[in-house]
N, C-alpha and C positions, 0 to 999 in steps of 0.2 A: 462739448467734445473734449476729449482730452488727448492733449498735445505729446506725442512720446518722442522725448529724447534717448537717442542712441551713438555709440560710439563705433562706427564700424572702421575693426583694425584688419585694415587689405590684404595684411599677411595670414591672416586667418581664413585667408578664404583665397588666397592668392600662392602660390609655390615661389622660390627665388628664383630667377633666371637672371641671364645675365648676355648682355649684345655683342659680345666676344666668344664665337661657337667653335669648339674643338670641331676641326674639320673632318676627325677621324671618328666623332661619334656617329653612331651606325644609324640607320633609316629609322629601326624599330626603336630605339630609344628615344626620337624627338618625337614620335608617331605617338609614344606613352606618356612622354612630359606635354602634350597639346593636347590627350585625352584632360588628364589630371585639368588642368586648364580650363575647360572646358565645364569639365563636374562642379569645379567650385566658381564659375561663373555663374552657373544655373543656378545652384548654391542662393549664390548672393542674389539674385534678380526674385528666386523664390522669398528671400528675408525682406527683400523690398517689399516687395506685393505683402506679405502679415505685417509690417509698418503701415505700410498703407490703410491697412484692413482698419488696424490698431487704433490709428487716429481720428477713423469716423465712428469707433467704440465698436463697431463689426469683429466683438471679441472670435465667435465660433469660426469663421473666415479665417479666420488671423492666423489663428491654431492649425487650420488643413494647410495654410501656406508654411508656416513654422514646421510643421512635421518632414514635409517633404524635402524640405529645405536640408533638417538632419539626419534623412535616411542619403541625403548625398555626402554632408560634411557634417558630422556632430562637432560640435563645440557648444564649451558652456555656456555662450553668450543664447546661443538659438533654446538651448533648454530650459534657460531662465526666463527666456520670452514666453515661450509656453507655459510653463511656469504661472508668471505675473495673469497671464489671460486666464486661466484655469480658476484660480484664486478670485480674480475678477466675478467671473459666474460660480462661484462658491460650488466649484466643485472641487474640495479640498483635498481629497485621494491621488486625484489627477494630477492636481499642484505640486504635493507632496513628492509624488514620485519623479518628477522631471527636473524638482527644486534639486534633491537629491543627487540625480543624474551631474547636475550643472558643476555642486558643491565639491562631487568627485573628481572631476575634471579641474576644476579651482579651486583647494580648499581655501586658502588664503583670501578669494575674494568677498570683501567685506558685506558688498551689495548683496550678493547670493544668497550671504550667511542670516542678511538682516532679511529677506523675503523668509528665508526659510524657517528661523522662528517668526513671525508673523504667521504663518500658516499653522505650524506648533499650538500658537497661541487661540485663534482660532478654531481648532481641532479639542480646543480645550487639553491639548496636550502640556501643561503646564513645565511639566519637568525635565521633556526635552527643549522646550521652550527656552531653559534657565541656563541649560548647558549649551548651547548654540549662543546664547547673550556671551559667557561665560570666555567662548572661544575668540569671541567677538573684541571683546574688552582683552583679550591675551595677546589680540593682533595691535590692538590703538586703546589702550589706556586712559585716554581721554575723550571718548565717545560718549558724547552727553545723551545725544538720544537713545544708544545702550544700556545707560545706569538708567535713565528716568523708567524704561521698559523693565526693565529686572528690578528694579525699585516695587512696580506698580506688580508686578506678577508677586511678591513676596506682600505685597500689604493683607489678602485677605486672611493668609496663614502662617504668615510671618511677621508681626509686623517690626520688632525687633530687627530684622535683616533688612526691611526694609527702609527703618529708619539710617541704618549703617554704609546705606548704599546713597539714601538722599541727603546724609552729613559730606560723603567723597563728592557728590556732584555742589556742593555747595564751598568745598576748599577748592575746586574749579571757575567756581563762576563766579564765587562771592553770596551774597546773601539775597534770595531771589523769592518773591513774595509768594507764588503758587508752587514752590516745591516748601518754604516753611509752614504753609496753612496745613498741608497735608502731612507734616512731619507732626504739629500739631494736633490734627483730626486722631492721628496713630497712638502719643502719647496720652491724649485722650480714651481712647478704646481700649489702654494698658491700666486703665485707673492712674496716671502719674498726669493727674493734674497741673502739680507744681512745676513740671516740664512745659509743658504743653503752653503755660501762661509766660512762663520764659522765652519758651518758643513766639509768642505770640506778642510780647515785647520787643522783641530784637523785631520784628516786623515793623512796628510803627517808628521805627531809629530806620530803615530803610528811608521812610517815605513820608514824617509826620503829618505832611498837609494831604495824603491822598485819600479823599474821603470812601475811597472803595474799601481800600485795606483797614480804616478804623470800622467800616460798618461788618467787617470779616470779623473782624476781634470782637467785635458788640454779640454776634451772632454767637460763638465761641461761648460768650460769658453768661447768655442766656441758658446757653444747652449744659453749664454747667450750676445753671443756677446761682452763678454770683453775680445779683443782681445789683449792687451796690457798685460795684465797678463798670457794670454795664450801662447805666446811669452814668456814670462819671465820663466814659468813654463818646456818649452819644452826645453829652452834652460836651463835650470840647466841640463834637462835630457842627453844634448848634452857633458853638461864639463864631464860626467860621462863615458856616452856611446858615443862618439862623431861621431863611426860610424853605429849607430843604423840610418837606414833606412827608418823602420817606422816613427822614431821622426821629418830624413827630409823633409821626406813627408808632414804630418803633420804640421810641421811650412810652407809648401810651401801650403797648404791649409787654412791656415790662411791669410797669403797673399795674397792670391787671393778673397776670403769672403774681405779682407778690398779692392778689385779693383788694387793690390799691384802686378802686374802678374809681374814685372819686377825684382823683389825683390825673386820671388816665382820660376822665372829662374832658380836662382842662386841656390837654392836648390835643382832643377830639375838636374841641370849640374852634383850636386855630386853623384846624382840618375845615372843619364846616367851612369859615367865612371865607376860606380863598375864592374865587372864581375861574381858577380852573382845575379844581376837581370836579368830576364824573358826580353826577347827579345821583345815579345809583349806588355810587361809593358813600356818598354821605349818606343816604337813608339805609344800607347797610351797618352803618354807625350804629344811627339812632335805631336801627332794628333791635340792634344787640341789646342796647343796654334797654330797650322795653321787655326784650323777652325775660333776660338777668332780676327784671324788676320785679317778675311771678312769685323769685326767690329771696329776692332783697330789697322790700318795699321802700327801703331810702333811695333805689335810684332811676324811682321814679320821676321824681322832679327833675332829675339830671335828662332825661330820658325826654322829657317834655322838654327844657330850655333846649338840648340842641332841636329836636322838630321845629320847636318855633325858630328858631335858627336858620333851619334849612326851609322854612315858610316862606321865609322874607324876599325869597329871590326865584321861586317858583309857583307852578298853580299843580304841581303834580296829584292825581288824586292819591298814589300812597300815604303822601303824607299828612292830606285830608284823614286818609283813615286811622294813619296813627294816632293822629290829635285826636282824634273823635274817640278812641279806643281808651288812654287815657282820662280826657273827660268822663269817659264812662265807668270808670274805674275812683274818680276821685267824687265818682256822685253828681258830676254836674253834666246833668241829663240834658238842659235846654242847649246848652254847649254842642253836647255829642250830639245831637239830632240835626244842630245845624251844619257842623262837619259831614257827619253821612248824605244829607241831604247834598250837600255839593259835591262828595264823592260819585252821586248819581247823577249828578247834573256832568261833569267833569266828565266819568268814566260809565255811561250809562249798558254800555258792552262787557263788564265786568259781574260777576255776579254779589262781590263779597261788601259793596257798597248797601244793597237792595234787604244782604242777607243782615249785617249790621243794625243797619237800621231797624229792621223790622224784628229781629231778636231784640233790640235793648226796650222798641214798646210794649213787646213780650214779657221781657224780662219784670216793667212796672205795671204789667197785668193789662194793658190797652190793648187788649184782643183787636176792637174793633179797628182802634190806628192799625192793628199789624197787620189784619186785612187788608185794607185799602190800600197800604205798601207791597205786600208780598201779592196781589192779587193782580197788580199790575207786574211786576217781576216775573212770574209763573210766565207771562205773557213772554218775555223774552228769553226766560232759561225754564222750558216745561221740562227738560231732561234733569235739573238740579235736586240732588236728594235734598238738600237742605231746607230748600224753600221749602219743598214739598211737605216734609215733614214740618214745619214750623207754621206752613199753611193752614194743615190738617188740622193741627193739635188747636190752633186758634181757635180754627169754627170749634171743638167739641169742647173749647171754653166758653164758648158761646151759646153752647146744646145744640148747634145748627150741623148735625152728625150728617144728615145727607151731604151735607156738601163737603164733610169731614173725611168722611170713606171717600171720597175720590184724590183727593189729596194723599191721604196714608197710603190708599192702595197702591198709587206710584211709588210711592217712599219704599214699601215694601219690595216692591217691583225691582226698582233701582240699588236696593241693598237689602238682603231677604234674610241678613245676620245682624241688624242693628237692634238691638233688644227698646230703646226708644220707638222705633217704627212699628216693630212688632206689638209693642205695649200697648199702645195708642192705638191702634188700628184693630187690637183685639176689643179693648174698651169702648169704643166708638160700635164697632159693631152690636157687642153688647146692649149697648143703649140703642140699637134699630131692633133690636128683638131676635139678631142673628147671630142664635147663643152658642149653636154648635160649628160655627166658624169662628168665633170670639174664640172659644174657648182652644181650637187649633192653633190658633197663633199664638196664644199666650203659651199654651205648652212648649211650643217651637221657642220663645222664648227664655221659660224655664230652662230647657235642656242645653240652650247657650249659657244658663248661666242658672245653675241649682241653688247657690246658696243665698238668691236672692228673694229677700225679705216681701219687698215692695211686688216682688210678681203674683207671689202665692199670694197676699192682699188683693191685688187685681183681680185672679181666678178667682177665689173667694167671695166678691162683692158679685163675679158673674153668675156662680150658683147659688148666691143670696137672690140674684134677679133673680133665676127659673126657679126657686124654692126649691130646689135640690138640697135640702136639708143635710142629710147622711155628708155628701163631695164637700158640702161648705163649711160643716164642723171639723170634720178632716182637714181639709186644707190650712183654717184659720189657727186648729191646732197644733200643727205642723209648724207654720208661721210662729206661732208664740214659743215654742217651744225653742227656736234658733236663736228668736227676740223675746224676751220676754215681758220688754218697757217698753216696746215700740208704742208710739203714742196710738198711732193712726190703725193698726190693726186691732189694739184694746178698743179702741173708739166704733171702729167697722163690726166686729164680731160683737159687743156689748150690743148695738142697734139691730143687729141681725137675730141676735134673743131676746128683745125686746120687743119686737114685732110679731116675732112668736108669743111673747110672755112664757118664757120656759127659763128653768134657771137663772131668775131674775138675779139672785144674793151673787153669781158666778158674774150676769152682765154689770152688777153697779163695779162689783171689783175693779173690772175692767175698765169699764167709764172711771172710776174717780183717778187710774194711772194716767189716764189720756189728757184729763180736764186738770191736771197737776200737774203736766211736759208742758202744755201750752192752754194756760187759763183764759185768755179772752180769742179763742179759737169757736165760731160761732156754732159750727157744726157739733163739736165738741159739747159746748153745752146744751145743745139742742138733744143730745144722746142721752145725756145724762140726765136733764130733763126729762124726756119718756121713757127712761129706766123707774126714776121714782113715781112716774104717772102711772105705771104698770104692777107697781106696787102698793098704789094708791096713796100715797105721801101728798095729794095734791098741792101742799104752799111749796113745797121744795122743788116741785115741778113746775108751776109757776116761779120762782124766783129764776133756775135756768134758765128757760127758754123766755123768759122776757129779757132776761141779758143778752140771748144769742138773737132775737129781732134787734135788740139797741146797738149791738154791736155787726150785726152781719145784712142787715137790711130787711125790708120785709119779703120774705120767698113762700112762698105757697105752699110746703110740706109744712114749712116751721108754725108758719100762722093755723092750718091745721090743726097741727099740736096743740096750738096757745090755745083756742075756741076748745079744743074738746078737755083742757086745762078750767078754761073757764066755766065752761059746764058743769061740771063735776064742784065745783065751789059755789056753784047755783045763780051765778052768773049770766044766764041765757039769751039776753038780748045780747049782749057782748060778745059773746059767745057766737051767734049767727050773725053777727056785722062781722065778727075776723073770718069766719068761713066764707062770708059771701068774697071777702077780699082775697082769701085764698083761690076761690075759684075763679075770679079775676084774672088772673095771675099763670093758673093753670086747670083748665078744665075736666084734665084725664086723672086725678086724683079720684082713684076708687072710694064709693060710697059717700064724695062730700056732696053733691048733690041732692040726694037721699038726707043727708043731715040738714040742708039747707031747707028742702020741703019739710021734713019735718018738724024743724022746730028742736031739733032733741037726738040725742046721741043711739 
């Protein structure tokens, strides 16, 4: 509620009379002085009642009682009240105009004049604003809150004047720390530095122990980038308060403005160990400098010493996962696995523990770990693109594509512009035999992203499936054309006219760029191999593809290869022992059956 003090002067609302009556004054005369009497009675009972109104903030009230009040007795005290209430509900027209009314009646009063720039000021009227201060300061000379107001009105477009105005209210008052900071802030925004740091001196001769105003100057010296003194500044603050928090902050943010992160540690560490800093203040620390670490791999270890820092007195799972993110990053896998595993244990409502861990088996090719992780996960976030996707793609590293497509197909569902989901998902189809859906998504893909290499390979491998001859020399040519070292599509288009046997001298080309980017790539030599077996080079097709079984395992296309390698060197029992192994392996291999029965290619 707010309390309204007022001055009611009785003469203002009272006439003189006097208890000694001319006896000879007539009827009608005391009958006119009892009216008058009467009017500014009512007057005043009316002014009552808008005080009253006043007090219980019942501004609109106030007003109907204030008006009627001055259609009996104007005076500027009642148009000032209306006035003040009008302003109140920011009805500034209304204000103005009554302000106005009061000023005419009083110009000299000070109270009036200072409502009525206020309302000026407000109105955004700035310039009569300056002239009402102006009149203001011609009546009392020393009206501090006058100069501070015309001060402030001249800083956005003066600042000049306004520094001229905050020098007179300082030969008044003496040297006052929030009108120097802002005389400062000004000399600052004029480029005069050199003031501004003078200014900014005479401040700490005010008050040298008040750690509010050295942490003002610190701030000062950082926005002007003199870091060396800001430094010197923060550290006086330290021989004082040595365990003030903010200040090590502070200097740890100086240090980093000068690229100093290593220096800026060190104050972070004193940060860490207190015990009563905010728990998410400290892992906001060590956030920073893990993310800073993407770009400046020295501060990573920094980045790890405080997490384990902030380990020692928590079980929180972010910082399980930070540790773990790290570990992952410095290669020590058994490490990171145990950290994520306890981020799931910890925080098993979260998804990014579940998503972690099962990406970094991912990432060492443990397909079958990232199933059994993500496969319980799915379970608790089935709405999560990521799993989904990282699901999906697992089974179709595993060939196990039915259970693939249901995974991607979510992926897609859930985000139908992530050219990974779409990739995968066209691929995977591919592989069920569902070529002209593969092939809509991979397009959909493409058009999110033309210049990509690795997509036109993908369509390409899907119309090498359907032997769409004509689309897949296209495509894979198109592909080379943008790359033309690309290992993996020389390698995919060389196997693709190699199984035709067409343009053989065009696929070895291709094969030897592929088998020369990445030489013990098993697939790779396995291409290259039945390039020269299509040529009939048989020892050189033997020497590949018995590199790409020693180094890639034995797989059922490659052993194929090798037996029908073997053959042709007249090798033939050897030859149907690696076939029979192939078919082992995999059954659906066209015509190895038939080779098996007879004996012979």
């Amino acid at each position: 509620m707010r309390i309204v003090f007022f001055t009611l002067l009785m003469l203002g609302f009272f006439g003189c009379t006097t208890s000694i009556k001319n006896e000879k004054d007539s009827n009608g005369s005391r009958a006119e002085e009892s009216s008058k009497t009467d009017v500014k009675r009512k007057a005043l009972d009316l002014f009552l009642n808008g005080a009253n109104a006043d007090a219980k903030g019942d501004y609109a009230s106030a007003i109907l009682e204030y008006q009627e009040a001055a259609q009996l007795d104007p005076s500027g005290g009642i148009y000032y009240a209306i006035a003040k209430d009008y302003f109140f509900l920011n009805k500034l027209s209304f204000a103005l105009q009554h302000i106005t009314k009061a000023v005419a009646l009083d110009p000299e009063n000070i109270e009036y004049l200072m409502l009525q720039q206020e309302i000026f000021s407000a109105a955004k009227q700035n310039d009569e604003a300056v002239i009402v201060l102006g009149r203001i300061l011609s009546l009392d000379s020393t009206n501090i809150n006058a100069y501070y107001k015309l001060a402030r009105l001249y800083e956005p477009n003066k600042p000049k004047q306004a520094i001229d105005i905050y020098e007179k209210v300082t030969k008044l008052i003496g040297n006052e720390w929030t009108v120097l900071t802002r005389v400062a802030d000004l000399y600052e925004r004029l480029g005069d530095n050199d003031k501004a740091v003078e200014t900014l001196e005479s401040l700490s001769e005010i008050d040298p122990a008040n750690k509010e105003l050295q942490k003002v100057i610190v701030d000062f010296y950082l926005r002007t980038k003199n870091y060396e003194k800001a430094i010197m500044q923060v550290d006086d603050v330290l021989r004082s308060y040595p365990d003030d928090l903010e200040a090590h902050e502070t200097k740890a943010r100086i240090y980093i403005q000068q690229d100093s992160l290593a220096k800026a540690s060190v104050e972070y560490q004193f940060i860490l160990e207190q015990k009563n800093v905010p728990l998410e203040t400290k892992i906001s620390i060590g956030a920073s400098y893990f993310q800073h670490s993407f770009k400046d791999s020295t501060l990573l270890s920094i980045a790890k010493k405080l997490f384990i820092t902030i380990d020692q007195d928590t079980t929180d799972w972010q910082v399980k996962l930070h540790l773990g993110a790290i570990a992952t990053i410095e290669k020590n896998d058994s490490l990171a696995t145990s950290y994520y595993n306890l981020v799931i244990e910890l925080a098993p409502w979260h998804p990014e523990g579940w998503i972690r861990l099962g990406g970094l088996y991912f990432d060492n090719k443990k397909y079958l770990e990232t199933v059994k992780v993500l496969s319980t996960a799915i379970t608790k976030f089935p709405e999560d693109f990521t799993i989904n996707l990282l699901l999906g793609v697992s089974f179709a590293q595993l060939d196990k594509h039915d259970s693939a497509k249901k995974y991607l197909n979510k992926a897609v569902e859930l985000n139908g512009n992530d050219i990974n989901a779409l990739t995968s998902y066209g691929y995977t189809l591919s592989q069920l035999k569902e070529n002209e859906k593969a092939i809509f998504f991979i397009k959909k893909a493409i058009t999110l992203d033309p210049g990509n290499v690795d997509l036109l390979g993908t369509l390409g491998l899907i119309y090498d499936g359907q032997e769409s001859w004509t689309e897949c020399d296209s495509v894979y040519s198109l592909a080379l054309k943008s790359s033309p070292g690309n290992a993996l599509i020389n390698n995919n288009y060389a196997y693709s006219l190699s199984k035709r046997a067409v343009r053989l001298d065009e696929a070895l080309a291709m094969a030897k760029i592929a088998i020369t980017a990445e030489p013990k790539n098993s697939s790779y030599l396995d291409t290259i191999g039945w390039v020269y077996f299509q040529l009939g080079e048989f020892e050189n097709a033997k020497k590949y593809i018995e590199e790409a079984l020693q180094l890639g395992g034995e797989k059922a296309v490659i052993l194929d290869h090798f037996g029908d390698v073997l053959f042709k060197l007249g090798k033939k029992d050897e030859a149907i022992s690696t076939w029979k192994k192939a078919f082992e392996l995999d059954n659906s291999i066209g015509g190895l059956q038939i080779k098996i029965e007879r004996g012979m290619l």
